[in-house]
Each structure stands twice: as C-alpha cells, then as structure tokens.
C-alpha positions in Angstrom: 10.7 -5.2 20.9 10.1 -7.5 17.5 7.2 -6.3 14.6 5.6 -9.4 15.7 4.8 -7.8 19.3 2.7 -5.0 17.7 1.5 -6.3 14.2 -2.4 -7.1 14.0 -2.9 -10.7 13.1 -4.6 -12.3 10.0 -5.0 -8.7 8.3 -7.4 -8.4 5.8 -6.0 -8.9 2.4 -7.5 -9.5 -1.5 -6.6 -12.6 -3.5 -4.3 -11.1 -6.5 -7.0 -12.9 -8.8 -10.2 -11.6 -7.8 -11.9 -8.5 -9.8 -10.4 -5.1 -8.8 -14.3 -4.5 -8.3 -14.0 -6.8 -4.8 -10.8 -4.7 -3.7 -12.9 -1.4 -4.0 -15.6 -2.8 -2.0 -13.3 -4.4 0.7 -11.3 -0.7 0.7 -14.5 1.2 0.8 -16.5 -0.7 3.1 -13.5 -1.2 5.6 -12.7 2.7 5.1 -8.8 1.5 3.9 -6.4 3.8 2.1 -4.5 0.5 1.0 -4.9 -3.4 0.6 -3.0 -6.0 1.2 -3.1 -8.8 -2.0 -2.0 -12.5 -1.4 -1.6 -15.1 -4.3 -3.4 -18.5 -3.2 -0.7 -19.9 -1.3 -1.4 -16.8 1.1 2.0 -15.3 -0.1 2.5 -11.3 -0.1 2.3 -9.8 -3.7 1.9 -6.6 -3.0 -0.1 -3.7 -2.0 -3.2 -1.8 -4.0 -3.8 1.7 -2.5 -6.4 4.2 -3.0 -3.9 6.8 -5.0 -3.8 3.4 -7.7 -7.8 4.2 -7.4 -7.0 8.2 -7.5 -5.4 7.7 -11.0 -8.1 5.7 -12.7 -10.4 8.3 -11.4 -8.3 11.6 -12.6 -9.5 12.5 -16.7 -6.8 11.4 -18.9 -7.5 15.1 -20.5 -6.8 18.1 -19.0 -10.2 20.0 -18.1 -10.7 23.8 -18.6 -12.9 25.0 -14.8 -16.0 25.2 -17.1 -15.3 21.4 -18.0 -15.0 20.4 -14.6 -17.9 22.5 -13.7 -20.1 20.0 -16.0 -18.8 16.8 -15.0 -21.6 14.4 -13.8 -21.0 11.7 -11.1 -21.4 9.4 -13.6 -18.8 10.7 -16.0 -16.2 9.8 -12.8 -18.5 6.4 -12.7 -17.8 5.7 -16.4 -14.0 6.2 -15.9 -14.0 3.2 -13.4 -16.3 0.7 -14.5 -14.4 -0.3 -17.3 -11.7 -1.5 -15.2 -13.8 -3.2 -12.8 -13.5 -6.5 -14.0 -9.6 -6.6 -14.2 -8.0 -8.7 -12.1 -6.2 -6.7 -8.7 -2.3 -7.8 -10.0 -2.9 -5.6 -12.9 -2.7 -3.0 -10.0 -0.5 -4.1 -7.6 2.9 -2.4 -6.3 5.1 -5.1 -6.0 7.8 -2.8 -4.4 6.5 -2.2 -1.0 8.3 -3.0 1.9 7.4 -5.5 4.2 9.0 -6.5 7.6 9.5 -10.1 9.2 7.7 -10.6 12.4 11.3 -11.3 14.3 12.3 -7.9 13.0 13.1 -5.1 15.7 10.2 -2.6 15.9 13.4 0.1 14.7 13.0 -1.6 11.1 10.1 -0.2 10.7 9.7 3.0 12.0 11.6 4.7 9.1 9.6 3.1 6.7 6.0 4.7 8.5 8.3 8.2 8.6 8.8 7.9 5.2 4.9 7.8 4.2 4.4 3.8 4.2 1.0 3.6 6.1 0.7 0.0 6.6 3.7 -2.7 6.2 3.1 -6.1 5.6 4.0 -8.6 8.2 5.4 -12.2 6.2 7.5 -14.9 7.4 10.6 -16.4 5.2 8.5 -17.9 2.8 6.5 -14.8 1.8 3.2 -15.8 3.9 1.3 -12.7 5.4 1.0 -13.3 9.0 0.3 -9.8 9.8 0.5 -6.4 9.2 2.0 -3.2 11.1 0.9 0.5 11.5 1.7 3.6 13.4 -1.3 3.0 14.6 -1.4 -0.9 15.8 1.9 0.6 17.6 0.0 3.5 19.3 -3.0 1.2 20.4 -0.6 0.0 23.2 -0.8 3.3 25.0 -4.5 4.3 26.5 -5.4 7.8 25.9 
C-alpha cells in the first residue's frame, strides 16, 4: 500500500505569513499538537508544534518552588503575547520529514516510531496534498 491510500486529504495547515497568534488559535481550537505551514503557492515549509509553544511559555529564568508558587496566569500570558504578532516562519521547523503520496506505507512507519506524529503528504513540487498519522492508518480498522 502507497501513503496516498491512508493520508487525510486537504489537511489543515497555516499560511507561513499569518501572525503566530492564528496558528495558536487553529492548534487550540482544533486540539493539535502540531501544524502544518504552507507558503502561498500551497507549498510545504514546515511544521510548528506545541513543544515550539512549550518554550516560549517556559521562564527564561530559573525559578526557586516559592517563585513558581507565585506565578499568576498572566505572568505565563505576558510571556506569549509579545510574540503574538510575529509571523509563524519565525517558528517553523523546516527539517521535518515529509513523504510523497506514491510512497510505500513502509516509508513512513519508521518515521511515526521515531516520535513524528503527523508527516506531511506533498507531491514533487512541494504542494501539500495531504498528511499521514498513526492514526489516519488505524482508522481503517473498526474497533
């Protein structure tokens, strides 16, 4: 079997020019760990994933426990916000792997062993026409 007979179709992705605040809402209100980001040509630039998210989030000091004891929600808040308006490239991994739909399913696999949760599914021009998980793969089976 090819990635192309298990990969979800027209995946949702983020324009690598829009504000990193419309990639948090996407990844928050679509409950994703990752995002896929596309240039305007609908080419694959890369990923942004919640640990990117994780980072801006974690103090750039280390805290003593009675610090972290007295750390408001909005302390975390004010840690984000200034990013916010940034465009999503500025946090892209251009490294990760993607897969071409004519690809054997055993391409992949390895890749989802190693930790990859989702792999982008683009052509030979770079265009996302899909994307791949363990779990697209499972959804064939009925439990």
């Amino acid at each position: 079997m090819k990635c192309k007979h298990y990969m979800m179709s027209a995946p949702t992705a983020v324009l690598d020019t829009a504000p990193l605040s419309e990639a948090v809402a996407v990844m928050v209100r679509k409950h994703m760990q990752d995002l896929m980001v596309v240039n305007e040509a609908g080419e694959f630039i890369g990923t942004i994933t919640s640990f990117v998210l994780s980072k801006i989030l974690t103090p750039t000091e280390p805290q003593s426990a009675e610090q972290a004891e007295r750390e408001t929600a909005e302390d975390v808040d004010n840690r984000l916000i200034p990013h916010l308006h940034r465009k999503v490239v500025e946090f892209v991994d251009p490294a990760h792997p993607v897969v071409n739909p004519e690809a054997p399913l055993s391409e992949a696999l390895p890749l989802f062993a190693a930790g990859y949760l989702r792999l982008p599914v683009v052509d030979a021009d770079r265009k996302l026409v899909g994307a791949l998980s363990s779990l697209t793969i499972l959804r064939r089976f009925r439990f």
